[in-house]
VOMIVEX-549577 format. One record per atom (N, C-alpha, C): residue number from 1; y, z, x; atom name. Coordinates in steps of 0.2 Angstrom, whole numbers, plus 2048, in hexadecimal, padded with zeros to 3 digits. Example, Ala and Ser with C-alpha at 12.3 -4.5 7.8 and 13.67 -1.06 7.14 Angstrom:
BEGIN
<rec num="1" v="7E4" w="827" u="842" atome="N"/>
<rec num="1" v="7EA" w="827" u="83E" atome="CA"/>
<rec num="1" v="7F0" w="827" u="842" atome="C"/>
<rec num="2" v="7F5" w="823" u="840" atome="N"/>
<rec num="2" v="7FB" w="824" u="844" atome="CA"/>
<rec num="2" v="800" w="827" u="840" atome="C"/>
This chain:
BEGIN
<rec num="1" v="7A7" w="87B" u="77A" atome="N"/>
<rec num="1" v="7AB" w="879" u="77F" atome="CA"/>
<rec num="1" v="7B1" w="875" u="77D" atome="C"/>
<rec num="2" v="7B6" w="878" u="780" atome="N"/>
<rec num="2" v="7BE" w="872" u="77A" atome="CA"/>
<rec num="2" v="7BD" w="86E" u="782" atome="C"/>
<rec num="3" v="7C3" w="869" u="780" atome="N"/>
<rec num="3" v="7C2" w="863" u="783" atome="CA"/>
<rec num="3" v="7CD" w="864" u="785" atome="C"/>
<rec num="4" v="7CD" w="864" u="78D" atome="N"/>
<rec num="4" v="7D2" w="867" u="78D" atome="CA"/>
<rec num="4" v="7D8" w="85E" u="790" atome="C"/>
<rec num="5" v="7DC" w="85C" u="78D" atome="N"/>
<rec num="5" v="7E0" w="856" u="78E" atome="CA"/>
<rec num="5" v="7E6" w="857" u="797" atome="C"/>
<rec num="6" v="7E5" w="853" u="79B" atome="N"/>
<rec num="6" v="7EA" w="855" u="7A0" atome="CA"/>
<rec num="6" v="7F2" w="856" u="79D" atome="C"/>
<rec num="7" v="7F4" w="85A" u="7A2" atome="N"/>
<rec num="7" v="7FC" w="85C" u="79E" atome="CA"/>
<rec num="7" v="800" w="858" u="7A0" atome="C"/>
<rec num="8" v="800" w="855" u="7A4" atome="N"/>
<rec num="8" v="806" w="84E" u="7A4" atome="CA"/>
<rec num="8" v="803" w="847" u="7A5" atome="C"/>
<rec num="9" v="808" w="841" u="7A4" atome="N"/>
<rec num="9" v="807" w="839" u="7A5" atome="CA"/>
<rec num="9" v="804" w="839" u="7AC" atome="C"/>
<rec num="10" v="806" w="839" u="7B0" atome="N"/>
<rec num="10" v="803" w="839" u="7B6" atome="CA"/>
<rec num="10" v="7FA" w="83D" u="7B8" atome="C"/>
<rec num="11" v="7FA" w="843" u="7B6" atome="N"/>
<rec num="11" v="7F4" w="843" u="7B5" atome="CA"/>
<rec num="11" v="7EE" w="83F" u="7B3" atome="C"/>
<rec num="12" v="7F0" w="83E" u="7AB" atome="N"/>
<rec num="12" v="7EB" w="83A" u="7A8" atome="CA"/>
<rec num="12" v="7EB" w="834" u="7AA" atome="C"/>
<rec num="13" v="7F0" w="833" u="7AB" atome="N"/>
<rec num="13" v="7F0" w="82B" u="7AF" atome="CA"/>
<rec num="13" v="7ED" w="829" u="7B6" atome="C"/>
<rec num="14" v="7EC" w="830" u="7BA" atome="N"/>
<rec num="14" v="7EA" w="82F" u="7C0" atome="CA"/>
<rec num="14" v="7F1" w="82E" u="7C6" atome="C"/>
<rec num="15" v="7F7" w="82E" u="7C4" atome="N"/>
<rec num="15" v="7FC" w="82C" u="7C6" atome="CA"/>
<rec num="15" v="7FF" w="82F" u="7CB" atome="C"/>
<rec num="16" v="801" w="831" u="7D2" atome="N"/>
<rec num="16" v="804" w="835" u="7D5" atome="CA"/>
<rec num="16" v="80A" w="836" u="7D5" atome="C"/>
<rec num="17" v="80C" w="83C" u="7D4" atome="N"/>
<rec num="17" v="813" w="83F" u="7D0" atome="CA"/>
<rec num="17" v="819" w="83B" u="7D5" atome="C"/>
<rec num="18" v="815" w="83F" u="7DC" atome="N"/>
<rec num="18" v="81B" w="83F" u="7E2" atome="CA"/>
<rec num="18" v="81C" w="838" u="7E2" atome="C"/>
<rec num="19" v="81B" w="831" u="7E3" atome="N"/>
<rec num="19" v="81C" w="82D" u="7E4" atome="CA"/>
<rec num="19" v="81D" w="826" u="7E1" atome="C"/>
<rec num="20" v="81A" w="825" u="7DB" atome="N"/>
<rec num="20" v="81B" w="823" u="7D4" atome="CA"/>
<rec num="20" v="822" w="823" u="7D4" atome="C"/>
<rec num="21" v="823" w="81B" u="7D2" atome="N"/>
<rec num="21" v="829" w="81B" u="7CE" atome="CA"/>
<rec num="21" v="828" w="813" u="7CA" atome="C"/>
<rec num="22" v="82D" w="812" u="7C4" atome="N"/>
<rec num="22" v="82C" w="810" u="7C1" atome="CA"/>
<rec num="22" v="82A" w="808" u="7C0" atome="C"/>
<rec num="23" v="82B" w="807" u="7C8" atome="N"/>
<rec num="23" v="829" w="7FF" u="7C8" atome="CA"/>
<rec num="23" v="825" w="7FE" u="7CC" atome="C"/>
<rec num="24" v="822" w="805" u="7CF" atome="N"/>
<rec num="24" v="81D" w="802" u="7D2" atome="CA"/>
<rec num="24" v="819" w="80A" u="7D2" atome="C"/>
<rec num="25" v="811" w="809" u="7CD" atome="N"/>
<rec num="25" v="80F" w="811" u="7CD" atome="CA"/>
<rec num="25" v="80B" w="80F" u="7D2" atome="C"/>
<rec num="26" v="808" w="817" u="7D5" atome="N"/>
<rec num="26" v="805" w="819" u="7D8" atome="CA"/>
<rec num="26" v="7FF" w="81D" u="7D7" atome="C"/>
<rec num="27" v="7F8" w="81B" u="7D7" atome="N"/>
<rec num="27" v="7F2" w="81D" u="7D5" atome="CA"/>
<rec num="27" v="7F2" w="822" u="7DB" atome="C"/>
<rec num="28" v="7F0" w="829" u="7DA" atome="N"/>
<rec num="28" v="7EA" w="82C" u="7E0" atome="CA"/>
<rec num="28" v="7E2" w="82A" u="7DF" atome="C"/>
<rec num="29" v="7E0" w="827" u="7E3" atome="N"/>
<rec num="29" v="7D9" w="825" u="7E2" atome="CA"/>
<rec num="29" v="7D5" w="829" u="7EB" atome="C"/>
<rec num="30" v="7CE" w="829" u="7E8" atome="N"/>
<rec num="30" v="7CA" w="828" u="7EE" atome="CA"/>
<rec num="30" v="7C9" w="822" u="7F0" atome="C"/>
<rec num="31" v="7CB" w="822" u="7F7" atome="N"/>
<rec num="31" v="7CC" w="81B" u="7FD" atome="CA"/>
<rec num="31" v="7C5" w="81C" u="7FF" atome="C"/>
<rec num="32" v="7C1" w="816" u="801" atome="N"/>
<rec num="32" v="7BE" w="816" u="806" atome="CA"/>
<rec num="32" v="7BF" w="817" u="80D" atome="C"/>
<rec num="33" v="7BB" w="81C" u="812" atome="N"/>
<rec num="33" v="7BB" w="81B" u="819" atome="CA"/>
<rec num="33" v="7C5" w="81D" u="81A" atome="C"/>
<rec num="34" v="7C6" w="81A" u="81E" atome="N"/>
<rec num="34" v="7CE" w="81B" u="821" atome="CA"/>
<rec num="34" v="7D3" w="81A" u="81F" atome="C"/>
<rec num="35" v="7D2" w="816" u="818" atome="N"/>
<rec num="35" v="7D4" w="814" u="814" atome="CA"/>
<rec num="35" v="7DC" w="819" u="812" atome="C"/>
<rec num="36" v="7E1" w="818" u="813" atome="N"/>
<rec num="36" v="7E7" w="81D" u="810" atome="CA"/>
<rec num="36" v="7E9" w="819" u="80A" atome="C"/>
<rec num="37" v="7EB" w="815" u="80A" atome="N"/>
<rec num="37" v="7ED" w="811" u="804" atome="CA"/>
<rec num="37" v="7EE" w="809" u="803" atome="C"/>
<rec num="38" v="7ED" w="807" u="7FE" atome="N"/>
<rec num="38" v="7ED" w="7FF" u="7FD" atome="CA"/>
<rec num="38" v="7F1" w="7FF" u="7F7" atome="C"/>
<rec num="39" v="7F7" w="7F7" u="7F9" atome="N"/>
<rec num="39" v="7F9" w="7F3" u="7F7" atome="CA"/>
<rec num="39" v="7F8" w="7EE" u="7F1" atome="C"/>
<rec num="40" v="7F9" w="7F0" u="7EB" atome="N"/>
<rec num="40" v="7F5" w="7E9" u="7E5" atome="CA"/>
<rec num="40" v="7F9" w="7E4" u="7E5" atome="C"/>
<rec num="41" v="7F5" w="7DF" u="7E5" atome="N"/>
<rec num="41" v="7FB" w="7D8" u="7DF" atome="CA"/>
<rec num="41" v="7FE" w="7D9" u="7DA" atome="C"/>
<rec num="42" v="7FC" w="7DD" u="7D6" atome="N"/>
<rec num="42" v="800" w="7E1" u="7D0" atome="CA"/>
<rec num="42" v="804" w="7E4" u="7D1" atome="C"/>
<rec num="43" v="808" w="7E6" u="7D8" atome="N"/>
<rec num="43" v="80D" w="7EB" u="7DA" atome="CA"/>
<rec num="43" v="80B" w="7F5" u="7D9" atome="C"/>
<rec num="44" v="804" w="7F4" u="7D8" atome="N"/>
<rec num="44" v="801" w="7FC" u="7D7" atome="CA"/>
<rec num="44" v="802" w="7FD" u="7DF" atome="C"/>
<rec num="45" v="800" w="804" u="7E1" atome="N"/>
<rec num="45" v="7FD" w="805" u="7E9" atome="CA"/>
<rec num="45" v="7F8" w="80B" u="7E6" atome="C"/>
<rec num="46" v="7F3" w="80B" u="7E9" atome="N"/>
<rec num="46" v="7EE" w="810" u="7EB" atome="CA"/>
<rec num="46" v="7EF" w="814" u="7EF" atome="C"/>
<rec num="47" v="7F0" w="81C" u="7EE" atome="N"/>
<rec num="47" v="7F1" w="81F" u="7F5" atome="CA"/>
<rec num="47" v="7EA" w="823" u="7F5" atome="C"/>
<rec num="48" v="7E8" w="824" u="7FA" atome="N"/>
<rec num="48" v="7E1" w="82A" u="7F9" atome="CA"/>
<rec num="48" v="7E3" w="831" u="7F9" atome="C"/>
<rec num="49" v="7E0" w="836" u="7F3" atome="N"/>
<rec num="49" v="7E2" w="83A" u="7F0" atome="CA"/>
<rec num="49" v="7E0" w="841" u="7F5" atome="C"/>
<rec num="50" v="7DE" w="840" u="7F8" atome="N"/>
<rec num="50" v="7DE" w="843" u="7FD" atome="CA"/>
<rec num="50" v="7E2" w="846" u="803" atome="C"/>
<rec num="51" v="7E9" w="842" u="801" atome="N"/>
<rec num="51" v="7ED" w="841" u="807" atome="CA"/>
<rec num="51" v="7F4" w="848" u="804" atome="C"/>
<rec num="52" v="7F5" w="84A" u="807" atome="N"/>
<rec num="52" v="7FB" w="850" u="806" atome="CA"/>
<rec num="52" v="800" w="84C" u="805" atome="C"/>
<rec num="53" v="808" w="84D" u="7FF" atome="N"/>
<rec num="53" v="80B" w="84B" u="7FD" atome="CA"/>
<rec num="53" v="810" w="848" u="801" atome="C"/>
<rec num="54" v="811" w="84A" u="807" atome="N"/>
<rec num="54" v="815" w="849" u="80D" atome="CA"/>
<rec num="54" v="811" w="842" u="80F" atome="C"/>
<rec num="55" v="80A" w="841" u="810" atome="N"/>
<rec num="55" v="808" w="83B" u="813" atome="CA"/>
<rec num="55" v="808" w="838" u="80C" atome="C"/>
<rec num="56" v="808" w="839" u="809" atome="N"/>
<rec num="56" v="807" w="833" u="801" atome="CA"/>
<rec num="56" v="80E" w="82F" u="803" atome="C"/>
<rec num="57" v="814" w="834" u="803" atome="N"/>
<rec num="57" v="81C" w="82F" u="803" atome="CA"/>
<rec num="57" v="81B" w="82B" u="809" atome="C"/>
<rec num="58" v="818" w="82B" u="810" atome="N"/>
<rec num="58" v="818" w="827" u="815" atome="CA"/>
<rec num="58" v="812" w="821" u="813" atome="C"/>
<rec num="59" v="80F" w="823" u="812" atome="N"/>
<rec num="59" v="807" w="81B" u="80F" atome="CA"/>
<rec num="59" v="80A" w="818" u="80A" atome="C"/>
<rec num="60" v="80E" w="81C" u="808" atome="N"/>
<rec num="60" v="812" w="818" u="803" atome="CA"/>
<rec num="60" v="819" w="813" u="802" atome="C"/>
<rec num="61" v="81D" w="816" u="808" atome="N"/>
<rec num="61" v="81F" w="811" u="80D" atome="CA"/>
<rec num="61" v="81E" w="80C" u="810" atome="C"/>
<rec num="62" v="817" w="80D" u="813" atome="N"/>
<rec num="62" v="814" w="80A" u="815" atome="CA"/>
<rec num="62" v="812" w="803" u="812" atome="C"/>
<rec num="63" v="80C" w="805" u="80C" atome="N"/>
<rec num="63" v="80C" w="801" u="807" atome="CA"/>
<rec num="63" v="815" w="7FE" u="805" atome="C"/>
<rec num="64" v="817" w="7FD" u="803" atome="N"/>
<rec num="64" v="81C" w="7FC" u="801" atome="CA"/>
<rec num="64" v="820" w="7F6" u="806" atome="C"/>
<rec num="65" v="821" w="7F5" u="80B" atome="N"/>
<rec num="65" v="81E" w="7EF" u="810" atome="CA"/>
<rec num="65" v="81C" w="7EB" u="80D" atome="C"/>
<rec num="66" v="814" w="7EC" u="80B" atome="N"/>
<rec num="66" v="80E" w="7E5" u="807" atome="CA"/>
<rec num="66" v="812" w="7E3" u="803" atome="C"/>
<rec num="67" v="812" w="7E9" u="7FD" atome="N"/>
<rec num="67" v="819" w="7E5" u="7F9" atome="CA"/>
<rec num="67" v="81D" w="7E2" u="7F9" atome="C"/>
<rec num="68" v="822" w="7E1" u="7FC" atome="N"/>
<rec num="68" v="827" w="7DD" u="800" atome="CA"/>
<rec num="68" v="826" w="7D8" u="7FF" atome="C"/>
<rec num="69" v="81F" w="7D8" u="806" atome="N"/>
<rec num="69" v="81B" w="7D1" u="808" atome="CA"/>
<rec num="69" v="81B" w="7CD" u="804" atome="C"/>
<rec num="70" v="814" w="7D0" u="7FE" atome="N"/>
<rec num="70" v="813" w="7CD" u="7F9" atome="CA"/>
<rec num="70" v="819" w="7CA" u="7F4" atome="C"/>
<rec num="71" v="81E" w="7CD" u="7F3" atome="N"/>
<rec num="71" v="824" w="7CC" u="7F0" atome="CA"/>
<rec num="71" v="828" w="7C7" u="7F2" atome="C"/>
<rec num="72" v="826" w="7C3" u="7F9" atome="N"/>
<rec num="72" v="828" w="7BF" u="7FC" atome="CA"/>
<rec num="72" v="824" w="7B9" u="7FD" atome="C"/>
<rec num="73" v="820" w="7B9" u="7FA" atome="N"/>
<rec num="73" v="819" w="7B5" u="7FB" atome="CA"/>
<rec num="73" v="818" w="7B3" u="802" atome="C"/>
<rec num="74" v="818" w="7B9" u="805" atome="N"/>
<rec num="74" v="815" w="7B8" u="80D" atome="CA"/>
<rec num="74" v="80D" w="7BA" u="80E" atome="C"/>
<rec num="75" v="80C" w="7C2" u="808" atome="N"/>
<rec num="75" v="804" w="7C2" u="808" atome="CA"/>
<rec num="75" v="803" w="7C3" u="803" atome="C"/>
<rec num="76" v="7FD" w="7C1" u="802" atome="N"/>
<rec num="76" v="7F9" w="7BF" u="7FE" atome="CA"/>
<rec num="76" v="7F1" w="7C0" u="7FE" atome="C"/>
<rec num="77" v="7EE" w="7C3" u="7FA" atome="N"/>
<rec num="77" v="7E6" w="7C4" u="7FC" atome="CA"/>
<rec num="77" v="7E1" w="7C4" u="7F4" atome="C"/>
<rec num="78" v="7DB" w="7C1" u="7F7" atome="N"/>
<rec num="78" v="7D7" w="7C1" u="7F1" atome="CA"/>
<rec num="78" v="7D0" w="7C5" u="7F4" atome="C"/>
<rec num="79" v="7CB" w="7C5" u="7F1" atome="N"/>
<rec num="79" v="7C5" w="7C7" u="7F3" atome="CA"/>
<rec num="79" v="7C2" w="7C6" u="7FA" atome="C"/>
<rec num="80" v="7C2" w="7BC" u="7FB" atome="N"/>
<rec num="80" v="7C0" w="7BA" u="801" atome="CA"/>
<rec num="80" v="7C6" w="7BB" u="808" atome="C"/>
<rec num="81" v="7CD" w="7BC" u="804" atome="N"/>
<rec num="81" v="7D0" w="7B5" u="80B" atome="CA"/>
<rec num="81" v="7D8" w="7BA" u="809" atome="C"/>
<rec num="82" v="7D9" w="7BD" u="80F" atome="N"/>
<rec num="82" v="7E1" w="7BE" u="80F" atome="CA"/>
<rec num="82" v="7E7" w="7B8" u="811" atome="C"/>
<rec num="83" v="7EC" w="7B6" u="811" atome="N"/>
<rec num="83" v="7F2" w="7B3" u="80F" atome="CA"/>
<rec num="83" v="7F7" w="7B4" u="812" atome="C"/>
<rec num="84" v="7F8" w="7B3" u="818" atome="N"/>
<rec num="84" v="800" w="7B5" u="81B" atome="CA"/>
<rec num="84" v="802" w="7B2" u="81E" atome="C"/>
<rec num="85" v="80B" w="7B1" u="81E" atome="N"/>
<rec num="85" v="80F" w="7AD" u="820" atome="CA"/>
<rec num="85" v="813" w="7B0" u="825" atome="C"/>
<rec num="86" v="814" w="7B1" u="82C" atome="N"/>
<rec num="86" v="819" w="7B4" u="82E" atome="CA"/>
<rec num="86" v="821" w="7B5" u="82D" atome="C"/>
<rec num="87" v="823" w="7AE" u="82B" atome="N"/>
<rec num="87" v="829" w="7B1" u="825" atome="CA"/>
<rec num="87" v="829" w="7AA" u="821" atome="C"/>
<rec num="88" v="82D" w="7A9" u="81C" atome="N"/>
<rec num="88" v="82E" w="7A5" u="815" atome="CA"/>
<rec num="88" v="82C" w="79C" u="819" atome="C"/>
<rec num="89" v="82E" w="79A" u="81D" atome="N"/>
<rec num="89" v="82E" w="795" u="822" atome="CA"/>
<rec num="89" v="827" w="793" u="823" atome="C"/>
<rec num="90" v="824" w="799" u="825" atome="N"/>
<rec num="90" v="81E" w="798" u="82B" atome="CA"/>
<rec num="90" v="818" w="793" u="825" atome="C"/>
<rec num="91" v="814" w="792" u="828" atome="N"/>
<rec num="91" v="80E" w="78F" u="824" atome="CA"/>
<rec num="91" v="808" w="794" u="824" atome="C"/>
<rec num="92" v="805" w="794" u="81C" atome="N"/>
<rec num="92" v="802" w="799" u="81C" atome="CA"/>
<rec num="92" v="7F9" w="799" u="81F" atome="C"/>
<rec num="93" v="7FA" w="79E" u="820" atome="N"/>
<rec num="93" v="7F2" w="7A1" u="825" atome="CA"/>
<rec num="93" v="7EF" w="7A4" u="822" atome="C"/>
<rec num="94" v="7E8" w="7A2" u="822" atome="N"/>
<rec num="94" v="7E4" w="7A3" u="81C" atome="CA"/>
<rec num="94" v="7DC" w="7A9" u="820" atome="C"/>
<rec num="95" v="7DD" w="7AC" u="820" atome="N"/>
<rec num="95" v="7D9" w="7B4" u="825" atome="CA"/>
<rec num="95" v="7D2" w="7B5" u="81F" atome="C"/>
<rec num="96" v="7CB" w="7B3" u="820" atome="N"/>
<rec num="96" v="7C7" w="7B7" u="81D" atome="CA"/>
<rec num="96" v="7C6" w="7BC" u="81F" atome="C"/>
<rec num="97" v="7C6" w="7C1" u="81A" atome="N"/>
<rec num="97" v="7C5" w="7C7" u="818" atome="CA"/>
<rec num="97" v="7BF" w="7CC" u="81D" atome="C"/>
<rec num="98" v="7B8" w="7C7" u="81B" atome="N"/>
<rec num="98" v="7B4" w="7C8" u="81E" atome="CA"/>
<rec num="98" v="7B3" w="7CA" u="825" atome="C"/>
<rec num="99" v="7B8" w="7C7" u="828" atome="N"/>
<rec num="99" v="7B8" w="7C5" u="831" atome="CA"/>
<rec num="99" v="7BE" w="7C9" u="834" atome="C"/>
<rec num="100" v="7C1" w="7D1" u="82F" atome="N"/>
<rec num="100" v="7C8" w="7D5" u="830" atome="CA"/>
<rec num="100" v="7C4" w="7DD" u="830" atome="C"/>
<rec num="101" v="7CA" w="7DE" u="834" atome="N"/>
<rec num="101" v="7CA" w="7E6" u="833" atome="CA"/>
<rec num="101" v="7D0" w="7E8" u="82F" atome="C"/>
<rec num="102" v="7CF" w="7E8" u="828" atome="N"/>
<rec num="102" v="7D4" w="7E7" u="822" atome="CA"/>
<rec num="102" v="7D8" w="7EF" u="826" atome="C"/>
<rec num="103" v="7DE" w="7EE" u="826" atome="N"/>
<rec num="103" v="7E2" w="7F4" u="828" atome="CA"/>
<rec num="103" v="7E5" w="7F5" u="82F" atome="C"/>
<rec num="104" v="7DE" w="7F1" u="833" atome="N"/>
<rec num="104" v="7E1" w="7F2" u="83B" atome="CA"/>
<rec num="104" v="7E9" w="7F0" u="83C" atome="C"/>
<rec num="105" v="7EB" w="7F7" u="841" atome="N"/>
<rec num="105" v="7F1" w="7F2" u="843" atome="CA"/>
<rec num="105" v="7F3" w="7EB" u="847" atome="C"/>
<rec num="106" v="7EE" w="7E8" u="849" atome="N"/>
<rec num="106" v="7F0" w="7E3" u="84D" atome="CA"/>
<rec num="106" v="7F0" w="7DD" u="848" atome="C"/>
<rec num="107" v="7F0" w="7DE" u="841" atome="N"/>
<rec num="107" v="7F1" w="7DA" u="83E" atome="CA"/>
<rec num="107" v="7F8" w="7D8" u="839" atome="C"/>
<rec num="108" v="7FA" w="7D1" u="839" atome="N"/>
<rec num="108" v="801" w="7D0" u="83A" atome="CA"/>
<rec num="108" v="806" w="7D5" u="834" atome="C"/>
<rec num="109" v="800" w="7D4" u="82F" atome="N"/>
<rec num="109" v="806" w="7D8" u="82A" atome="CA"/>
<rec num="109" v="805" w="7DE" u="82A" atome="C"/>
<rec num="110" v="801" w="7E2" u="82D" atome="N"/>
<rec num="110" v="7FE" w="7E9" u="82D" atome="CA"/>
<rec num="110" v="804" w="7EA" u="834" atome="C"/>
<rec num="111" v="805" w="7E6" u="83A" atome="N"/>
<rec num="111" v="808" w="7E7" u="83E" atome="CA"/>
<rec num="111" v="812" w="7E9" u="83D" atome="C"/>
<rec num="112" v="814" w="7E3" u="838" atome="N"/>
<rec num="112" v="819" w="7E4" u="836" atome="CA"/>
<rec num="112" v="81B" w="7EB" u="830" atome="C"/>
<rec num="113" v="814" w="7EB" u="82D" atome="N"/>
<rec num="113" v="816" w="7F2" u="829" atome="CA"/>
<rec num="113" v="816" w="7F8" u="82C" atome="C"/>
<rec num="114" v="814" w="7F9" u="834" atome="N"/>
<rec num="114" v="813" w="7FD" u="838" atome="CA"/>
<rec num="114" v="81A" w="7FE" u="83A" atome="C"/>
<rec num="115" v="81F" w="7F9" u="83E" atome="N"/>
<rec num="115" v="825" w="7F7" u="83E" atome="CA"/>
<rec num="115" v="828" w="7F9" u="83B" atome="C"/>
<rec num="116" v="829" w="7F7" u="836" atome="N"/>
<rec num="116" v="82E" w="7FA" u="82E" atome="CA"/>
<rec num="116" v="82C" w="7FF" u="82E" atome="C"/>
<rec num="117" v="827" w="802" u="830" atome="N"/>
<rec num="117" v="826" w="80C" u="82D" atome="CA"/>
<rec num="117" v="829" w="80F" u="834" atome="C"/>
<rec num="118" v="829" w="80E" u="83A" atome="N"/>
<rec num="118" v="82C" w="811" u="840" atome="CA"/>
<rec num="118" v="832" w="80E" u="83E" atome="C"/>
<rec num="119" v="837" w="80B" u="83C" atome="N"/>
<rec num="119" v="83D" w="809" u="83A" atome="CA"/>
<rec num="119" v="83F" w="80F" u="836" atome="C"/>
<rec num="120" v="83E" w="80E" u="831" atome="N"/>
<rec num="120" v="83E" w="812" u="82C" atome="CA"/>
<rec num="120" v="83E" w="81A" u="830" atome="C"/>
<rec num="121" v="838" w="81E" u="833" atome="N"/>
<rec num="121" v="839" w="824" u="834" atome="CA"/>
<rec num="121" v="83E" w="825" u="83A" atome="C"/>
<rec num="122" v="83F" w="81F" u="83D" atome="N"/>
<rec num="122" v="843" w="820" u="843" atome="CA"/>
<rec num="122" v="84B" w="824" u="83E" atome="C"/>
<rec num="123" v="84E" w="81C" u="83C" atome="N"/>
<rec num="123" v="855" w="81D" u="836" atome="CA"/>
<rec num="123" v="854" w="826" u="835" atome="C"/>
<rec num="124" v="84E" w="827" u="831" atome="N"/>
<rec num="124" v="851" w="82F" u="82D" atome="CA"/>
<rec num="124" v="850" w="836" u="832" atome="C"/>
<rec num="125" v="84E" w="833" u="83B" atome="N"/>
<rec num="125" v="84E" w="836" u="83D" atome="CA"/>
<rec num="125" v="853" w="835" u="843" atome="C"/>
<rec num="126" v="859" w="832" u="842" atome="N"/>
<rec num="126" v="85E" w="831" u="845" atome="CA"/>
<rec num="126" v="85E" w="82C" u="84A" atome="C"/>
<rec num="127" v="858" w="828" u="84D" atome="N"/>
<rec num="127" v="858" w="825" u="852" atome="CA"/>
<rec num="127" v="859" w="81D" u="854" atome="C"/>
C-alpha cells in the first residue's frame, strides 16, 4: 500500500482554499451541533467543513466582526468567562461561559456581528 501526500498547503494543512488569507487562516473543521464557525484569540477562524463555499465566505465574514472585536480589546474569552466591552470607554462585563448560549443572537457581540453581516450584504446588494 504506497502512502499518498496531499497535493497542495492547504490540504495538508487542513486550510480552506476559498477563504484563507495570509493573516488570517482558515481551518475547515468539524463544529459541534449548530456550530458554523468560531473566532480564535490567535486570529485563526474555524469554519465547519461542511458548509458550501459560498456559506464559508459569509461565516467568514461573520467571524471577522470577533476579530475586530478582539483586535479592539472589546472581547475577550477564556474557558470559564467571556469579556466584552460595548465600546473602547465602556467597563468591562465579565459573562460566564457556563450560564450562555455561546452564539445566540441576543447576545451583544453576536448581536453586532449580526449587524455588520446585514450591512455588509445590504452594500453588495445595492441597498
Amino acid at each position: 500500500m504506497a502512502f499518498k501526500l496531499p497535493n497542495t498547503i492547504n490540504s495538508l494543512l487542513g486550510l480552506d482554499p476559498v477563504t484563507t488569507t495570509y493573516s488570517n487562516p482558515v481551518f475547515l473543521k468539524d463544529l459541534e451541533g449548530e456550530v458554523k464557525g468560531e473566532a480564535n484569540t490567535d486570529r485563526t477562524t474555524y469554519i465547519d467543513k461542511d458548509l458550501s463555499p459560498r456559506d464559508r465566505v459569509e461565516v467568514k465574514k461573520h467571524e471577522d466582526t470577533h476579530h475586530e472585536q478582539m483586535a479592539q480589546n472589546r472581547l475577550a474569552y477564556d474557558n470559564k468567562n467571556v469579556y466584552w466591552k460595548k465600546d473602547t470607554s465602556s467597563a468591562t462585563k465579565i459573562l460566564p461561559r457556563k450560564l450562555m448560549e455561546e452564539g445566540a443572537h441576543d447576545l451583544e457581540w453576536e448581536a453586532e456581528a449580526h449587524s455588520n453581516h446585514k450591512k455588509l450584504k445590504n452594500k453588495k446588494h445595492g441597498k
